[in-house]
C-alpha positions in Angstrom: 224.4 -157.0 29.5 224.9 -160.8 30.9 222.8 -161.7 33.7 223.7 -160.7 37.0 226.9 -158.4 35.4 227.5 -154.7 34.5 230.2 -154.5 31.3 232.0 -151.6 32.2 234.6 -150.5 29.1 236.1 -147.1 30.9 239.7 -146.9 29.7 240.7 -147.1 33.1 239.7 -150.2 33.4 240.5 -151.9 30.6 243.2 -154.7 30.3 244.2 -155.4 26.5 241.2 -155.5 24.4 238.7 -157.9 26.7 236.3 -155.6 29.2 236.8 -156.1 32.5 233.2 -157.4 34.4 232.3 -156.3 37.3 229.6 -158.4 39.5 226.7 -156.8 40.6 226.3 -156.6 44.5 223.0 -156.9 46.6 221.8 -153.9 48.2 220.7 -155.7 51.2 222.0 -153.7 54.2 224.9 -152.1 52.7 225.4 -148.2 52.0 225.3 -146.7 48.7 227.9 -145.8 46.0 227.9 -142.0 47.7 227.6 -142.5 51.2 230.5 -145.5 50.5 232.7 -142.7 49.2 232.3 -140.2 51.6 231.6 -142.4 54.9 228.4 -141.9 56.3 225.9 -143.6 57.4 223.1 -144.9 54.7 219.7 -145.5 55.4 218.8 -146.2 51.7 218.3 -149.9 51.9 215.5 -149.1 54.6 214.2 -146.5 51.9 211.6 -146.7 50.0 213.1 -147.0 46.0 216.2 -147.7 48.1 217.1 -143.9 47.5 218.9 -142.6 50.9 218.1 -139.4 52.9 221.8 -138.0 52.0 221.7 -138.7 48.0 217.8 -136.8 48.1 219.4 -133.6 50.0 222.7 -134.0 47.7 220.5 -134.3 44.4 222.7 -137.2 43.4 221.7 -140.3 41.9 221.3 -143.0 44.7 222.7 -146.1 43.2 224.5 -149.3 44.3 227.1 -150.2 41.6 230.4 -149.8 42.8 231.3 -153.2 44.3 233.2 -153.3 47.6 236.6 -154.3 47.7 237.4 -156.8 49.3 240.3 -156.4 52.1 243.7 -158.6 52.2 244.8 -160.2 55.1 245.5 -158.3 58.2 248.3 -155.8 58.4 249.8 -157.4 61.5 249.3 -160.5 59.9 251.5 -159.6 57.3 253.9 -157.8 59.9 254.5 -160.8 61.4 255.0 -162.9 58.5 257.8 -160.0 57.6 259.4 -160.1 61.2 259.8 -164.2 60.9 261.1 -164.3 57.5 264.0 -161.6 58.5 264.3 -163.8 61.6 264.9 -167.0 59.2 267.2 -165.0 56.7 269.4 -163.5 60.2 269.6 -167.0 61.3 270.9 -168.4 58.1 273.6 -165.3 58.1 274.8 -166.7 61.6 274.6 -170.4 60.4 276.3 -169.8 57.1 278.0 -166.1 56.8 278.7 -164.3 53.9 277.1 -166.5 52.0 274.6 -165.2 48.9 271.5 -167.7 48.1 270.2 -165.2 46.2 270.0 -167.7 43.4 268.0 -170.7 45.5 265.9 -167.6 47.2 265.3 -165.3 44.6 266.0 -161.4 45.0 266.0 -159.7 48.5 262.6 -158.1 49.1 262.7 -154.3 50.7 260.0 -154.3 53.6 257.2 -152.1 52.7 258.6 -151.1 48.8 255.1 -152.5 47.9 253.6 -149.6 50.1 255.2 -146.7 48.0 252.5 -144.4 46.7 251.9 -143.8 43.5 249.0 -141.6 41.7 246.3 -143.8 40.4 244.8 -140.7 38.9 244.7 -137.1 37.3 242.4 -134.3 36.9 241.5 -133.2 33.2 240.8 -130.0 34.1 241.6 -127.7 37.0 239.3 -126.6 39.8 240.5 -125.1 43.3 239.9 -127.2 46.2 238.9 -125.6 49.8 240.2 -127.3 53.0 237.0 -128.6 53.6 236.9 -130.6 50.6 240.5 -132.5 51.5 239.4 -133.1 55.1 238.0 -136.3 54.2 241.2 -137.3 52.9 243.8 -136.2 55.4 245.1 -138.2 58.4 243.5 -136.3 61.5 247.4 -137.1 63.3 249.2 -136.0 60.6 251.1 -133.3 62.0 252.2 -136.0 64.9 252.3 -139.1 62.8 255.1 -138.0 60.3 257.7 -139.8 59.0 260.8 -140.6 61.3 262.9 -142.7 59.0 264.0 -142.2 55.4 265.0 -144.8 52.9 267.3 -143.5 50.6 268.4 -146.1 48.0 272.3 -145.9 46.7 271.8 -147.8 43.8 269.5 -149.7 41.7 270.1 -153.2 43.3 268.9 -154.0 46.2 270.3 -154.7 49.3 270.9 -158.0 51.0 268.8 -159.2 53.6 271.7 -159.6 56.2 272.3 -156.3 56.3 269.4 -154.2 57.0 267.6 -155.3 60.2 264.4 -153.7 59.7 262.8 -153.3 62.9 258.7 -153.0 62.9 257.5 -149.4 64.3 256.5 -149.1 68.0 252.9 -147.7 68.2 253.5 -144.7 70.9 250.0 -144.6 72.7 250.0 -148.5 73.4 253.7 -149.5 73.0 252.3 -152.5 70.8 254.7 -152.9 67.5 253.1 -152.9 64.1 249.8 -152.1 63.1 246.5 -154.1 62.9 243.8 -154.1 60.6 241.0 -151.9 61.4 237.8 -152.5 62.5 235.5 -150.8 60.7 235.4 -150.6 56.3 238.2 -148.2 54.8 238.7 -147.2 51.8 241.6 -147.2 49.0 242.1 -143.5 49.7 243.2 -144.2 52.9 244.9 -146.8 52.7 246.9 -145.4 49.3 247.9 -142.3 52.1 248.2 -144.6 55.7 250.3 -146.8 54.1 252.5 -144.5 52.5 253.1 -143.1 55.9 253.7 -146.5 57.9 256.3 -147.5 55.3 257.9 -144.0 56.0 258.1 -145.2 59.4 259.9 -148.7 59.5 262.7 -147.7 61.4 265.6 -150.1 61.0 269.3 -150.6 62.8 272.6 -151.3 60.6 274.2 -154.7 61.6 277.4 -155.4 62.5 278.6 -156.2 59.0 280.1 -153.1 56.8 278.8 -151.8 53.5 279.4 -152.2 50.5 278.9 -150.8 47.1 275.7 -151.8 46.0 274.3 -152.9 49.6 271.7 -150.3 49.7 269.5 -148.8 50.8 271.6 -146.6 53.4 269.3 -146.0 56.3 269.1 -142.6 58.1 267.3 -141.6 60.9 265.0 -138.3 61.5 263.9 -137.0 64.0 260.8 -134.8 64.9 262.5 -131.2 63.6 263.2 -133.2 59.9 262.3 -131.7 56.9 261.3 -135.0 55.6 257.9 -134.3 58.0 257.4 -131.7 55.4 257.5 -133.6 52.9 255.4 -136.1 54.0 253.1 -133.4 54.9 253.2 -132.3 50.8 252.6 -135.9 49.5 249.7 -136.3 51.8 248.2 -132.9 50.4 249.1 -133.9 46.7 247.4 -136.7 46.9 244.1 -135.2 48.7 243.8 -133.5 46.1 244.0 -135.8 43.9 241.4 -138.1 45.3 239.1 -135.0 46.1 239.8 -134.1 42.3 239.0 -137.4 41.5 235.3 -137.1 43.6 234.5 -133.5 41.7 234.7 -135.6 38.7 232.5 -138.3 39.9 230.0 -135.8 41.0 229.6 -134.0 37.6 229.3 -137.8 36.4 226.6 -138.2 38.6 224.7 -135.3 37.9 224.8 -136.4 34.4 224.3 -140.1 33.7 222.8 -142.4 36.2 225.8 -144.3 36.9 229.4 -143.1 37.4 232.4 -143.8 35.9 236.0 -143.2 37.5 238.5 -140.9 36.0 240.8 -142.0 34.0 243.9 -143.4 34.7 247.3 -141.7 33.7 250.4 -143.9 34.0 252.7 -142.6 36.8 255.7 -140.7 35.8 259.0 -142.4 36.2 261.4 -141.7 38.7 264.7 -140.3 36.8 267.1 -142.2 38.1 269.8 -139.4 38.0 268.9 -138.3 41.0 268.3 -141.3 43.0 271.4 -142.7 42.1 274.5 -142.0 43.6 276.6 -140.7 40.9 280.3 -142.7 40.6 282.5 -140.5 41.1 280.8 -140.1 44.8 281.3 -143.6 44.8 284.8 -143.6 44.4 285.2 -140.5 47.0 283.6 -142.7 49.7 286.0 -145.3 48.9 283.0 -147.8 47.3 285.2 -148.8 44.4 287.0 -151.9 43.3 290.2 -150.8 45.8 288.8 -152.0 48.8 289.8 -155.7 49.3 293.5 -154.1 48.7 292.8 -151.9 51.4 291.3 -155.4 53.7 294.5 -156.9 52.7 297.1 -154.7 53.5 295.5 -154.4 56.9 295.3 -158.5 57.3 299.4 -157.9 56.6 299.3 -156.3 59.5 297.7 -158.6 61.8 300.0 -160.2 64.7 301.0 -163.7 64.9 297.6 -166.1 65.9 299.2 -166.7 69.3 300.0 -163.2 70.1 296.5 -162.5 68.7 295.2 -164.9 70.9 297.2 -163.1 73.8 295.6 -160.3 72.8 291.8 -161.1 72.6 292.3 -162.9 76.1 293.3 -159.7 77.4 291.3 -157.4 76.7 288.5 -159.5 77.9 290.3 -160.7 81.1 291.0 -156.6 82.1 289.3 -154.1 79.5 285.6 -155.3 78.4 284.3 -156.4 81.8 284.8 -152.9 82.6 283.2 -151.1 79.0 280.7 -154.1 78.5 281.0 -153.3 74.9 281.2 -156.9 73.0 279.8 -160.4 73.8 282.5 -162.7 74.2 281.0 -165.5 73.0 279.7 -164.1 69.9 282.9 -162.3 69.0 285.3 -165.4 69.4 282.7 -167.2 67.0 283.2 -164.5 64.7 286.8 -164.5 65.6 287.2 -168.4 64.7 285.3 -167.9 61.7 287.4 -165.8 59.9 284.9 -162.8 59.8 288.2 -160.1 59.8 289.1 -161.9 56.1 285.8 -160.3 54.8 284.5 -157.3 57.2 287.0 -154.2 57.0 285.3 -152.8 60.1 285.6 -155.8 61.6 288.9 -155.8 61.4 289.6 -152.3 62.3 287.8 -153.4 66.0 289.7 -156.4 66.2 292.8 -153.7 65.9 292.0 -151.6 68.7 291.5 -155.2 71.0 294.9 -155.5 70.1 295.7 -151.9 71.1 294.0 -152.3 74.5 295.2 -156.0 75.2 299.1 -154.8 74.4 298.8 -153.0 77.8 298.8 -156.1 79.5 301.1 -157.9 77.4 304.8 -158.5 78.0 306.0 -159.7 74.8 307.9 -157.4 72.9 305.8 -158.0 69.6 303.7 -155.3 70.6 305.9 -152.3 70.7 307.0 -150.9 67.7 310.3 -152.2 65.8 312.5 -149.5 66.5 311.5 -149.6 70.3 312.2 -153.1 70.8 315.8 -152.3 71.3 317.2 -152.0 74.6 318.4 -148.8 75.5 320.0 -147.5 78.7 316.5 -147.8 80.1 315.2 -151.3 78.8 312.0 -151.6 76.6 309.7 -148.2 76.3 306.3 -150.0 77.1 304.5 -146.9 76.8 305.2 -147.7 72.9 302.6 -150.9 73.6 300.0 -151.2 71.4 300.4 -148.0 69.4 300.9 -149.6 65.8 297.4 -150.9 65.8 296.0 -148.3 67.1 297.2 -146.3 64.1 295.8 -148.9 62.0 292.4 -148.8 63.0 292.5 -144.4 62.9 293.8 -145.7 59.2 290.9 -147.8 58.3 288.6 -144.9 59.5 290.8 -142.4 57.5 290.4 -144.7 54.2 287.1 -145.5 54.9 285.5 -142.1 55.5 281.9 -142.2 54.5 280.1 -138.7 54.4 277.1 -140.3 52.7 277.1 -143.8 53.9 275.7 -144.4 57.6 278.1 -146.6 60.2 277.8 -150.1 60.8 278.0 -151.7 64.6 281.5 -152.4 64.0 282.3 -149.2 63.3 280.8 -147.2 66.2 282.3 -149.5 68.4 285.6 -148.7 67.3 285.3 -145.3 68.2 284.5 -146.2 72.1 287.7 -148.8 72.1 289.9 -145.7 70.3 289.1 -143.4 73.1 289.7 -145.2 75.7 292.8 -146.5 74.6 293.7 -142.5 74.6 293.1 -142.2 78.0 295.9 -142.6 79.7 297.7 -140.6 77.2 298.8 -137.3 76.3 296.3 -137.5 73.6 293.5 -138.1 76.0 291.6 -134.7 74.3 291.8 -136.3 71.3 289.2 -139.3 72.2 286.9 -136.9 73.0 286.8 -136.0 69.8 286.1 -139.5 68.3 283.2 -139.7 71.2 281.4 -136.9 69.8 282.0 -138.2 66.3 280.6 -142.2 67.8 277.8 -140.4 69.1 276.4 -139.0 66.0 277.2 -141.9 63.8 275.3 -143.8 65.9 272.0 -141.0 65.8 272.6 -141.3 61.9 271.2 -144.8 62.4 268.8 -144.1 65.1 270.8 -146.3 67.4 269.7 -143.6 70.1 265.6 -143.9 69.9 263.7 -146.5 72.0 261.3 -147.2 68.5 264.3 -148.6 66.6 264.3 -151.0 68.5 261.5 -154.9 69.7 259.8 -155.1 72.1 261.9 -158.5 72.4 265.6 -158.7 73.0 267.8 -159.5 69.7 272.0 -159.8 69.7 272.7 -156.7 67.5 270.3 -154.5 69.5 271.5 -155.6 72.9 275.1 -155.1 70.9 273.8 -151.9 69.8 272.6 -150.6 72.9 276.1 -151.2 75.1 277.4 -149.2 72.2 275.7 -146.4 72.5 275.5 -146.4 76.5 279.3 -146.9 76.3 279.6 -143.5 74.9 277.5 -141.4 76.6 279.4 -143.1 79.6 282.7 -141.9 77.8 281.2 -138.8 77.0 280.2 -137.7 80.0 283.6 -138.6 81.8 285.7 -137.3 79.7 283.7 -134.0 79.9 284.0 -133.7 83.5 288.0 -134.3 83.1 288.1 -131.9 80.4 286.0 -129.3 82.1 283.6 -129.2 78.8 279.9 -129.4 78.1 278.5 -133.1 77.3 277.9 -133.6 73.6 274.5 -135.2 74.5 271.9 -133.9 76.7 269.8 -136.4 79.0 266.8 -135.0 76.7 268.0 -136.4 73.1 267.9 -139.8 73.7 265.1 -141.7 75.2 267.0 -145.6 75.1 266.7 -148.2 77.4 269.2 -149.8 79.6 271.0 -152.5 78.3 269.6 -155.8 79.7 271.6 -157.3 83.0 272.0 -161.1 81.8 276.3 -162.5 80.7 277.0 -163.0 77.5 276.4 -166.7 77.6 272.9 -166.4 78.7 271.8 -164.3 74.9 271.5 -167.2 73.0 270.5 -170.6 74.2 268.9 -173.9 72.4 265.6 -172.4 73.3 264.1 -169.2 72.5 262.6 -169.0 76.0 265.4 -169.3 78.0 267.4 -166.5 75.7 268.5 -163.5 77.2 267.1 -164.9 81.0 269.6 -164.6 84.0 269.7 -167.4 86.4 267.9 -166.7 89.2 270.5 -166.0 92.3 273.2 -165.3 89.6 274.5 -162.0 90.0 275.4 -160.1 86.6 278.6 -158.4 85.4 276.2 -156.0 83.7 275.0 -154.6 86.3 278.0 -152.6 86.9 277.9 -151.1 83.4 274.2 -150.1 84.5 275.5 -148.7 87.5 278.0 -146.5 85.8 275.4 -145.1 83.7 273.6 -143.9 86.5 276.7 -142.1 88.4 277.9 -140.4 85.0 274.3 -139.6 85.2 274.7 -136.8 87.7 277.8 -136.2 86.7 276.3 -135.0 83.3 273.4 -132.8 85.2 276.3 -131.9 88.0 278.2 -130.4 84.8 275.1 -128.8 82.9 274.1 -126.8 86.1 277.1 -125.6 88.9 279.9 -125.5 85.9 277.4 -123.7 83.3 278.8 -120.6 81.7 276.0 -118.9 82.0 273.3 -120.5 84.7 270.7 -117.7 83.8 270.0 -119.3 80.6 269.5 -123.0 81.9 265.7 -123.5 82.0 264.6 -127.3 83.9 261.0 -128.1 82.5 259.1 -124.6 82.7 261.0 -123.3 86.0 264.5 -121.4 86.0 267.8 -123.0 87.3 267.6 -122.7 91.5 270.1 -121.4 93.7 273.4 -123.6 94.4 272.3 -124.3 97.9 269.3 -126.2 96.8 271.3 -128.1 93.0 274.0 -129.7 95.8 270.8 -130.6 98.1 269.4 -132.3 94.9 273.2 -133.9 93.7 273.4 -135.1 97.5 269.9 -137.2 97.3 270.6 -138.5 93.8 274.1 -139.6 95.4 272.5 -141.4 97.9 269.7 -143.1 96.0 272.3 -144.4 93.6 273.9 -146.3 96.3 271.0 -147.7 98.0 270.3 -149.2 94.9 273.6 -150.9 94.0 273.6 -154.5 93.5 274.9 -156.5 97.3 277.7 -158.3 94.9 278.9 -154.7 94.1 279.0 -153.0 97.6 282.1 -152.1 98.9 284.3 -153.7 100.6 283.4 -156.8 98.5 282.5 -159.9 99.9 283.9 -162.4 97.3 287.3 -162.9 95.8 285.6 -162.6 92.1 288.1 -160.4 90.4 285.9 -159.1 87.9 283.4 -157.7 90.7 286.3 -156.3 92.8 287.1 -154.9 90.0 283.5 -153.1 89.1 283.0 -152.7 92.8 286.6 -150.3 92.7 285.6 -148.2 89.8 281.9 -147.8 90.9 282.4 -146.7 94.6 285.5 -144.5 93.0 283.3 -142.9 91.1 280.7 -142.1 93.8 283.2 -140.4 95.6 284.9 -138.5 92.3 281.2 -137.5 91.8 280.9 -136.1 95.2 284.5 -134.1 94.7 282.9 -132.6 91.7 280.0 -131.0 93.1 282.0 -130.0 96.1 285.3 -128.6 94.9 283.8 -125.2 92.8 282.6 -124.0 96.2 286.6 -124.5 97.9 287.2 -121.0 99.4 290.7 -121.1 98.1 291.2 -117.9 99.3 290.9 -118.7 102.9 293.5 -121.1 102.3 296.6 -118.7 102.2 298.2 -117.1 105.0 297.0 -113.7 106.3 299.8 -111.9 105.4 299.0 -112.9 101.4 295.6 -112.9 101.5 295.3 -110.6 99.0 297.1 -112.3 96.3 294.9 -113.3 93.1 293.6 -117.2 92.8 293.3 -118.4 89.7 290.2 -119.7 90.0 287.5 -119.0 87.1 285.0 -121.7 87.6 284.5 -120.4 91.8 281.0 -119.9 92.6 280.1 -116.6 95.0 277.5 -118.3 96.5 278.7 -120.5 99.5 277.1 -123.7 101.5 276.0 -123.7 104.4 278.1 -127.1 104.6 281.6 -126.5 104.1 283.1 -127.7 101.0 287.2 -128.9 101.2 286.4 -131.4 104.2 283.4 -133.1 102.5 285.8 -133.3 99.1 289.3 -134.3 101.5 287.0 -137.1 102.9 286.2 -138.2 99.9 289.8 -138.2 98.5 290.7 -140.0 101.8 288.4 -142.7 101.3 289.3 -143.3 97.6 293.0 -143.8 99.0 291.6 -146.7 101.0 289.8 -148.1 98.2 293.0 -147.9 95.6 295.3 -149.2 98.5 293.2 -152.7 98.9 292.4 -152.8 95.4 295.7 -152.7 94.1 296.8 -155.3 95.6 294.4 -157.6 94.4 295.2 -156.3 90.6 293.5 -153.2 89.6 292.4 -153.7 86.4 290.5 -149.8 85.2 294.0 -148.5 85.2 292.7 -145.2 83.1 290.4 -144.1 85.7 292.5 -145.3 88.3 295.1 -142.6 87.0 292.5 -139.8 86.5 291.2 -140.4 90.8 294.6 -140.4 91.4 295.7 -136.9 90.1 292.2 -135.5 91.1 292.2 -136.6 95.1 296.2 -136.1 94.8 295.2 -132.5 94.0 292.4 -132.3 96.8 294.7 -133.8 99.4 297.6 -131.2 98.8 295.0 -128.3 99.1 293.9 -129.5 102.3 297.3 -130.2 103.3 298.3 -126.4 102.5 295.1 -125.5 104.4 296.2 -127.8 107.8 299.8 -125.4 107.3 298.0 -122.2 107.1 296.6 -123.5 110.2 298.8 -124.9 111.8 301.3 -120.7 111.3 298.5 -119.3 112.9 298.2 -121.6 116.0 302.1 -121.2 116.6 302.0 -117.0 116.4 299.6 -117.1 118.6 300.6 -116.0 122.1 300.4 -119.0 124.6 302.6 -120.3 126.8 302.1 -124.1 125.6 301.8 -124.5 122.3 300.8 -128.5 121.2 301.1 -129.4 117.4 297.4 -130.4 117.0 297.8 -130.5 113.0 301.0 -132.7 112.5 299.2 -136.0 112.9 296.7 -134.5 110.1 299.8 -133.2 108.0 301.1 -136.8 108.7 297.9 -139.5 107.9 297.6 -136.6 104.5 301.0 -137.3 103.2 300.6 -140.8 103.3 297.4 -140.8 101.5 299.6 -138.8 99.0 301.8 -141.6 99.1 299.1 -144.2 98.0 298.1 -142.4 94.9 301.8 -141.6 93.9 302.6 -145.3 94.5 299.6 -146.2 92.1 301.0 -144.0 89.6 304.6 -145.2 89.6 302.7 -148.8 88.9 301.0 -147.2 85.7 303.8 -145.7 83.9 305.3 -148.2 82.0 302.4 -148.4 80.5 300.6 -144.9 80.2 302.3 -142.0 78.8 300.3 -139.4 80.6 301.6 -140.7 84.2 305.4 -140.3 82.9 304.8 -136.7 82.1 303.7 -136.3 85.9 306.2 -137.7 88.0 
């Protein structure tokens, strides 16, 4: 033995034929091998011999050979390295797309693939292990602190940096992201198991761009009821046991010799790569093979001319995304003028439906179909508009179906623009479909959980976000026109509002002034904010008075309360909302800004089709009818027993009445949310010809009354009613030539 070294030859630790030599560490106020091991407090160095309290009532051999180990840089040190170096490669994406420096940079790097566990050691012989034993070894969280996000790699190459954002976990009790290095000494056990668990964890966002064989690993989110907490739950306990397996043998080592010697070390089986692979024919069914670009080009065949594309794009962002808030415009004409639809299918299947939506607002006859663009006896059919690529984009999706692969941002925000270029249509059902389908693409990626996402704003999770929102929005509405449960529940996301600053305030030559409204400057998000909250209690308005059964609705620990007290409730959340909407978005509006006339319109319309909602289930349509047919059946399912103490058709007629002023001034300054101007339209139409039905029931029983003068008190009702009629009807002649579903009306 050399001076101040220990020649260790275990086979564990051997590297070729030379011994590996270990130095020899003071025992000056440090605890000893066993107390090191199990983590407790040593007193041996204060000892007499050096010989602890814990090794004399253990009988094990107090000794002081195991050197420490020494620690590598902080975690969050390394976080932080890993969050600028993605920050770097995302930046070179945007400054050079599509292109590869794979070969300047070497191979993309998975975050946390160096974490992945693997089993340093095995037992030689077998001995049963008591609970006890693994408690040192266990996380004392880990039936909380489980897994939430699984990697599951497609293929054996790895995937390129541009298109996995990996975002950093969110700590839960402080809201910090990342983790630090603690403060007192840990050892390799628990780091071998902590880390397996954090890199469980990462949870990451798809970008924009789509995927594409060999871009893995395909991200998928899972939540708190996942299996996958099971088996993290089963590696943890494997590998307790191992390390406590590994301590049994120590301790008959130490009862034995004076100083120990570690198991040994068996080599860790391999992975077969049969089932982490995805076979090829699964390949080819998901439409990964070498078809695609003939798919990207048959589509780009399809694309209008540049200046009716142009038309187009200007469109849709003039009338149709101030309204949805679903894109940036600056970022997307970038992308636009860059060519991006040459390489991205999915980008080209959004670009599709902007062309959709913008054809409604186009009067060249490019946009219709060829055999429409023939006059007939009654000129152009312009509900035709736009209907060619829309049935490109549902081909894309069709061609592109992916059961295994999870969506990119491109693709769940076609599914938003396909909707709602369905409303408006006979096929209006049909969006909600694709809604529902939108909504659980986008949980596939996690797109719905707060901890996916920094704690600092980025452009594809501020693009993210508006996609998601934009869907519940859609959801929502369209359940309440569809008289059908939401797909989502208030209690399955937990996602903050998207940010209220314009598009050309995300990115700016300095990161501090990104993503910061000017002070004084009002912002056209806000609207889209304000929306959220309105179909807000139209989703809660839905889930309690229209419930099929209301005795199995359960709110926190306390049963569903009478309808007296839900409308009470409905009424206050109504009225908060409007205190708090923004001053540029009161109505009437006080500038001549026609995309805030335009938000102003749709918001304050939706106030008042809220308000109809709650009201209208408690009409007494029975009371409506003449005397002499009161007994005659109503139709009316969805009628509650229970009635207010306020009464129902005049607070729902006022409402109507005051959405007819709104559409009146509106319209003629250009009305631009022409699908929900056609759904208030039909519903207040509706309300207005009840009440007017109810002023003539009236109005019979005033005149067969006895009385020798008889004065028509209900004709100058009958009369201002009609000619709210006459506002919506007028509104709906205006939206025909363009929307199907009106010319099936009138």
């Amino acid at each position: 033995m050399n001076s101040g070294y220990r020649t260790l030859t275990s086979p564990s630790l051997r590297h070729g034929d030379e011994p590996y030599k270990r130095p020899v560490v003071s025992i000056r106020s440090r605890a000893c091998d066993w107390c090191r091991r199990r983590k407790t407090r040593c007193d041996g160095p204060r000892k007499a011999g050096n010989i602890c309290t814990n090794c004399l009532q253990n009988k094990k051999a107090c000794t002081y050979v195991e050197a420490s180990t020494p620690r590598g840089p902080p975690k969050s040190y390394v976080t932080g390295l890993e969050d600028k170096l993605e920050k770097m490669e995302d930046l070179l994406q945007r400054l050079r797309p599509g292109q590869d420096f794979s070969a300047e940079l070497g191979p993309p790097i998975i975050r946390d693939s160096w974490k992945d566990p693997e089993p340093s050691y095995e037992t030689s012989r077998s001995q049963s292990l008591s609970p006890s034993k693994l408690a040192p070894y266990l996380d004392q969280n880990m039936s909380i602190r489980m897994s939430s996000h699984l990697k599951i790699p497609f293929s054996s190459s790895s995937s390129r940096a541009s298109s996995i954002h990996h975002r950093p976990r969110q700590d839960p009790a402080t809201g910090s992201v990342g983790s630090s290095s603690s403060q007192s000494d840990s050892s390799d056990v628990d780091e071998l198991v902590d880390n397996f668990e954090k890199g469980m964890q990462r949870l990451t966002l798809r970008s924009g761009r789509s995927q594409t064989q060999g871009d893995g690993p395909y991200d998928r989110f899972h939540g708190q009821s996942s299996y996958i907490k099971l088996v993290d739950a089963t590696r943890k306990l494997r590998h307790a046991h191992i390390m406590a397996q590994k301590d049994v043998l120590s301790n008959s080592s130490d009862s034995n010799a004076s100083t120990t010697s570690p198991s040994p070390e068996i080599p860790n089986a391999l992975r077969r790569l049969e089932y982490w692979r995805t076979p090829k024919w699964e390949l080819v069914y998901e439409g990964l093979h070498v078809d695609s670009p003939k798919l990207l080009n048959s589509v780009l065949g399809q694309f209008p001319d540049p200046n009716l594309a142009e038309e187009l794009i200007k469109h849709y962002f003039l009338h149709v995304n101030p309204q949805l808030c679903l894109l940036n415009k600056k970022i997307f004409y970038r992308q636009w003028r860059e060519h991006l639809h040459e390489r991205d299918i999915w980008f080209c299947a959004l670009l599709m439906c902007i062309f959709a939506l913008g054809s409604r607002w186009s009067n060249d006859p490019r946009v219709l179909f060829p055999d429409h663009t023939k006059l007939g006896s009654h000129g152009l059919d312009w509900t035709k508009a736009g209907w060619d690529y829309f049935n490109v984009a549902i081909y894309i999706h069709r061609a592109r179906r992916s059961l295994l692969c999870t969506a990119t941002l491109f693709e769940v925000q076609t599914f938003s623009l396909l909707a709602w270029f369905l409303r408006g249509t006979p096929d209006y059902a049909a969006g909600g479909i694709l809604v529902t389908v939108g909504i659980r693409k986008a949980q596939d990626v996690g797109a719905h959980r707060k901890a996916v996402y920094k704690p600092f704003p980025t452009v594809d999770e501020e693009l993210w976000k508006r996609a998601f929102w934009l869907l519940i929005i859609l959801d929502r509405t369209g359940s309440a026109n569809l008289g059908r449960p939401c797909s989502l529940g208030e209690e399955d996301y937990d996602l903050d509002l998207p940010l209220e600053v314009d598009d050309e305030y995300w990115e700016t030559d300095g990161p501090t002034s990104a993503f910061k409204q000017p002070n004084r400057l009002p912002s056209r998000v806000a609207a889209f904010n304000a929306w959220i909250g309105i179909t807000q209690i139209v989703g809660f308005t839905l889930r309690t008075l229209y419930a099929l059964d209301s005795k199995k609705i359960l709110l926190g620990h306390q049963t569903l309360p009478g309808p007296e007290i839900l409308v009470n409730q409905l009424n206050a959340a109504l009225d908060e909302w409007l205190e708090f909407v923004p001053e540029h978005l009161q109505w009437p509006v006080s500038n001549d800004d026609p995309i805030f006339s335009n938000q102003s319109a749709s918001l304050h319309l939706s106030y008042h089709f809220a308000f109809i909602l709650i009201y209208r289930t408690f009409i007494p349509f029975s009371q409506i009818l003449p005397e002499a047919i009161r007994g005659v059946r109503i139709p009316r399912s969805s009628q509650k027993h229970s009635s207010l103490s306020t009464p129902a058709l005049p607070i729902c007629v006022n409402s109507a009445k005051t959405c007819a002023r709104v559409i009146e001034e509106q319209m003629l300054r250009g009305f631009s949310n022409v699908a929900f101007l056609i759904t208030m339209c039909n519903v207040c139409t509706a309300v207005l010809i009840v009440h007017l039905w109810d002023l003539k029931a009236k109005e019979m029983k005033e005149h067969s009354a006895p009385a020798e003068d008889v004065k028509p008190q209900y004709a100058l009702a009958i009369q201002s009613t009609k000619e709210d009629i006459d506002i919506f009807l007028n509104a709906l002649e205006w939206a025909k030539p363009r929307y199907p579903s009106v010319a099936q009306i009138l």
